[in-house]
N, C-alpha and C positions, 0 to 999 in steps of 0.2 A: 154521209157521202153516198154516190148513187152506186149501182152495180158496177159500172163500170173499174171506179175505183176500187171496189173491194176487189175484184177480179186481178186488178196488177198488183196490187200488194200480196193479194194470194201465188198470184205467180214470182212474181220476185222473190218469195218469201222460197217455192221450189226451187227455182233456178241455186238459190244459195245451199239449200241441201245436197242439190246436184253434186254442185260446183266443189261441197267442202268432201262430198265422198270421195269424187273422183281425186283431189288434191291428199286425202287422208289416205286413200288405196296405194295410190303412189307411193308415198311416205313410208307406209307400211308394208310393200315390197323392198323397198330399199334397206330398212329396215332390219327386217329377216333376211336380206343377203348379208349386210353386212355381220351381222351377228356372225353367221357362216363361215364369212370369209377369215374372220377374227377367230373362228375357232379350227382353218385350216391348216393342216400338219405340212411344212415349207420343207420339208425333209432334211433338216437341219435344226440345230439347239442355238435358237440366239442368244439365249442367255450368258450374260456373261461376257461376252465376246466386244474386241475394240477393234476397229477397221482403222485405216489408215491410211491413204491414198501415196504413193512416192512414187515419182515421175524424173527419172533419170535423165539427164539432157542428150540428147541424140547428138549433136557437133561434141560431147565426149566420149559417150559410149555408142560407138558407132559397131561397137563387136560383141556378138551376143553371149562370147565368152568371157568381156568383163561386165555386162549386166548381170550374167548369172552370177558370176563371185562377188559381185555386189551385193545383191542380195542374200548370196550364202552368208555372208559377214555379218548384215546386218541382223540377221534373222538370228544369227547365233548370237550376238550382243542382245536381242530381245528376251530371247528362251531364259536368257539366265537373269534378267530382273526380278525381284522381290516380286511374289505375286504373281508371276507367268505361269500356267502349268503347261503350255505350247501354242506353238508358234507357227505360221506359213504364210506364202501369197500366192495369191491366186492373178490372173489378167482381169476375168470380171467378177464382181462379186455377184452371186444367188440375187434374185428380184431388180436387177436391175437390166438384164437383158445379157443377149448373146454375142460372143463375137466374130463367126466367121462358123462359115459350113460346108460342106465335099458330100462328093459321092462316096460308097464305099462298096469293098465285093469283101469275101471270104474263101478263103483260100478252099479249094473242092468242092467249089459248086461253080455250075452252068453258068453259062456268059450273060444269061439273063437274070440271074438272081443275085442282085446288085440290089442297093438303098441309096437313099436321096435323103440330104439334110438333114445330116449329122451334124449337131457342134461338138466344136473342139474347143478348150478350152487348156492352156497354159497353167498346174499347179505342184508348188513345189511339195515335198512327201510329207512335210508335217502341217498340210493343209487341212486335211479329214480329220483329223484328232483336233485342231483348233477351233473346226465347226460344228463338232461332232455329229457327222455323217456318219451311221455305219456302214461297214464290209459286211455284204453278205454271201460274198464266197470267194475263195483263194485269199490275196495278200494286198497290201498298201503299195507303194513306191518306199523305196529305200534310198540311204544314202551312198549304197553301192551304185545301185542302179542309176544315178544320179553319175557316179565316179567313171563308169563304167562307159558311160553314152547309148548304155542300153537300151533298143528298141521294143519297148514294152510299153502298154499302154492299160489305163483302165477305164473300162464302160461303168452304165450306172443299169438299172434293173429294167428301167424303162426298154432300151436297147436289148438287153438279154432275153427278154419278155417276146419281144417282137418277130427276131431275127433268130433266135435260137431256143425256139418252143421243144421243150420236152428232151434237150440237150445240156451239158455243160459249157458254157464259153470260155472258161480259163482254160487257155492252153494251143485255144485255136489263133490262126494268124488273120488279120486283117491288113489290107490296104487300102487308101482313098482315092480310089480312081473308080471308075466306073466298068473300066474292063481293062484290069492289071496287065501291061507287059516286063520286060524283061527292064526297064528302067525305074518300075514301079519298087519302092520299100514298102517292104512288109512288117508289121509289128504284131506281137504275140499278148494277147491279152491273158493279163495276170491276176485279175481281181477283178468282182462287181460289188458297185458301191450304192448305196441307193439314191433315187434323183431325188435331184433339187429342182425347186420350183423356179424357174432361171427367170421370165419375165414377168410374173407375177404372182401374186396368191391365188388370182384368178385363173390362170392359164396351167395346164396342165404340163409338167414336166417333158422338157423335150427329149428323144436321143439325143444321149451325149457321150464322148470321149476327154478323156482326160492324157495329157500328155506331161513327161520332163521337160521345165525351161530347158533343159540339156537339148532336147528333139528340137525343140518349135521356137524359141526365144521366148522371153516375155514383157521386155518393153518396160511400159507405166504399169503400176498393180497393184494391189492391196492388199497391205499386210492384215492379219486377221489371227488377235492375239485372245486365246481364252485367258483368265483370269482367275483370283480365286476372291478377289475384292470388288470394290467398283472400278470398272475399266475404263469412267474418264480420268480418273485419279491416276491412270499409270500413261495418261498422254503426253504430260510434260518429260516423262522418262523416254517414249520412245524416238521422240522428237530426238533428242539428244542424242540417243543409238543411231540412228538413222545419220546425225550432222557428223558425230563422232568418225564415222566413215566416209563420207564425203558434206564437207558442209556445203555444198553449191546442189545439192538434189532438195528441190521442193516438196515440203509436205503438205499434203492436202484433207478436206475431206473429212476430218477425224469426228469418230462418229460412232455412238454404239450398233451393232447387230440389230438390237431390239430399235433404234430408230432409225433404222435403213427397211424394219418390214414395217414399220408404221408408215414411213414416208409413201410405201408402195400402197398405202389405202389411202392415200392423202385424197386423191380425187373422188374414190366412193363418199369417203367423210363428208367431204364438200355438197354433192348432192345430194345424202341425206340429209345434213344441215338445213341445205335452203328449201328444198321440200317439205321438212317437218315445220320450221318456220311461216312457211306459204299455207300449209296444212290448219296448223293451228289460229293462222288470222279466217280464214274462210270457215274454219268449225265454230269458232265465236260469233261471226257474222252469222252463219246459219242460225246458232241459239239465239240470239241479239232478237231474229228478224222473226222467228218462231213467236218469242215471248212479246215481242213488241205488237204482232198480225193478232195474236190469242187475248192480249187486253184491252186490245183496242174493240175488237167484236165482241168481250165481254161488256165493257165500258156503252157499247152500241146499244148490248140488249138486255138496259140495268131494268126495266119496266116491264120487260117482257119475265126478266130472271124473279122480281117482286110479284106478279099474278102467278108465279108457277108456285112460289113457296107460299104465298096466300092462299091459294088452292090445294096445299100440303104436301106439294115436294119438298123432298127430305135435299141436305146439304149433299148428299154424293148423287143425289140425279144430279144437281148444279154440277157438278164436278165435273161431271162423266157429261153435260152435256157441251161445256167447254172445251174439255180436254181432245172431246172427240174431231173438233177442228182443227188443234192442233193437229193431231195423229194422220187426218186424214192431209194436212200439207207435207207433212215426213214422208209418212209413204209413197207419196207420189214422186218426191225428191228421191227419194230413197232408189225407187225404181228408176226411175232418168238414169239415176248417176249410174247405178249399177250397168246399165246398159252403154251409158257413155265408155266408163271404167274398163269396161269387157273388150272394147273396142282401141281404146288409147295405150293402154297399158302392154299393148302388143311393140309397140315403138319403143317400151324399155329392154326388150328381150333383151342387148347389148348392153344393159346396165345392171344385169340381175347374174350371182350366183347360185347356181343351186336352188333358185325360187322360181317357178312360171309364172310367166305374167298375170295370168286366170288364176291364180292361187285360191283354193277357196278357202282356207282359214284367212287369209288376210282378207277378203270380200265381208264372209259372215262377221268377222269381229269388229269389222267398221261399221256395216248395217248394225250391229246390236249395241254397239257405244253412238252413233247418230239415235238410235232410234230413243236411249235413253236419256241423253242429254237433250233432245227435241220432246221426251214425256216430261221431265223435268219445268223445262222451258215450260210448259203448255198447264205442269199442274198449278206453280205458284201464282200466276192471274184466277183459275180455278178454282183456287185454295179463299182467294179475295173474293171472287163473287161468290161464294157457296155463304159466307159471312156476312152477307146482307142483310139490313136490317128491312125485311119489306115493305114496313113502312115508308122509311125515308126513302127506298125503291120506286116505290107509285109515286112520289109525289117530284120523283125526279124529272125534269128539264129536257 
């Protein structure tokens, strides 16, 4: 074939090294987020734990005094199953997002030292031992407190952290307005509990407030039962508990802990999938097209490779003079992609944990696995002509 031909088969042969860096770089950021996100502490213990969706009909419980007793009822019918060690419900569960947010002030500070978007969040007292959340300072919610209608609330660390640097918050009063009057309620914060990652593994723990269904209602919710066995094994039980006190309230949803924070990576899964997939057919085509460009210009220069061992080249010059076409179509793939990669790979910032786009361990480790899979590629044609018999060489066609 003339130059020309060889020239687009050489290029082709780049473009695919390019093409499988830039698709393998990708893959390999994602990758290492997800690894990450998989080894993220959600500030809770799913282990163990059954969720369970119930959704009390509004045209009956139209009063937030019998959804509460509803749930006190059914909660206590849970607690005492074979296998419970406790029991609560919360309005939203941990990774699946938030529901409702206020301004807030603190009771002896300036009229300007207010916060914005806070969530609140509806959970009954044997919620935090179900999920096990710790307390890291003052106390939980009680069944007093509960009895009581008590205005007491509790934040989580994130909030404490923010709003009360270098202070204790248990004990101070808050309300959510933005600039408290004389109509505003005020609650006394009794405990901080540490955050939960609310909408995802990804997303950093928001401020949050915790309140009694007694204060705020709570609606639809999810009860969230630890266990000391497997927790779908005790579903058909609580199904039961649940109908046993109203059989017309639907249950929904039932679901372990642990696959409500798998389902929260469902979508990272998904794009690493199809990426390492997409990755893996382009890294084969690059070797394909490596080994196919390197036997074929060996196959080109069977006369030429026969006067050179006639003339006493030894099999590893043959090698090394193959090989080095190979090496030298990598490199330049190598380099493209890299350069491509450097560029593209900024468009994932919004899909990456913890990893930057430019990573350079993911850069160097795909340069050093194309580069040996494309030696590879480049020595077994190499390995074949270095094996020439020079005779049959010269007298070839």
């Amino acid at each position: 074939p003339g130059r020309g031909a060889r020239r687009a088969a050489n290029a082709l042969v780049v473009a695919e090294v390019a093409l499988a860096l830039l698709l393998v770089v990708g893959a390999g950021l994602l990758v290492r987020s997800f690894w990450r996100l998989e080894r993220v502490d959600p500030g809770f213990d799913p282990a163990g734990v059954l969720t369970v969706g119930v959704a009390p009909p509004a045209a009956k419980y139209d009063d937030d005094d019998e959804i509460v007793a509803f749930y006190r009822e059914v909660l206590d019918r849970v607690a005492r199953l074979p296998g419970v060690s406790s029991a609560g419900a919360t309005m939203v569960l941990p990774l699946t997002g938030t529901s409702w947010t206020s301004d807030f002030a603190v009771a002896g500070r300036g009229p300007d030292a207010y916060g914005t978007e806070v969530a609140h969040r509806s959970v009954t007292p044997g919620y935090f031992a179900a999920m096990g959340v710790a307390l890291l300072r003052g106390r939980l919610f009680t069944e007093a407190d509960a009895a009581a209608h008590d205005t007491v609330v509790l934040i989580n660390d994130v909030l404490a952290r923010r709003f009360f640097p270098g202070e204790d918050p248990v004990g101070q009063r808050i309300a959510f307005d933005k600039h408290p009057d004389s109509t505003s309620t005020w609650y006394r914060i009794v405990g901080v509990v540490r955050g939960e990652r609310q909408a995802g593994l990804a997303t950093e723990p928001q401020i949050e407030v915790f309140h009694l269904p007694e204060q705020e209602g709570i609606g639809q919710a999810w009860l969230v039962i630890r266990t000391t066995g497997d927790p779908l094994a005790l579903a058909p039980a609580v199904r039961r508990a649940v109908h046993a006190v109203d059989p017309d309230v639907p249950v929904f949803a039932v679901r372990t802990m642990e696959r409500v924070r798998a389902e929260s990576l469902a979508r990272s899964r998904f794009l690493m999938t199809l990426l390492l997939v997409f990755a893996g057919v382009a890294l084969a085509l690059a070797v394909v097209g490596v080994y196919g460009v390197t036997a074929q210009a060996a196959r080109q220069r069977t006369q030429e490779i026969g006067v050179r061992m006639a003339l006493g080249a030894r099999s590893s010059d043959v090698r090394r003079l193959v090989v080095r076409h190979g090496l030298w179509l990598i490199a330049a793939g190598v380099v493209i992609g890299v350069v491509a990669a450097l560029l593209a790979t900024r468009a994932m910032r919004a899909l990456l944990y913890d990893v930057a786009p430019t990573d350079p361990l993911t850069f160097l480790a795909v340069a050093l696995v194309l580069a040996l899979t494309g030696l590879l590629a480049s020595w077994l044609p190499a390995q074949r002509a270095a094996s020439t018999d020079p005779a049959v060489a010269l007298r070839a066609e």
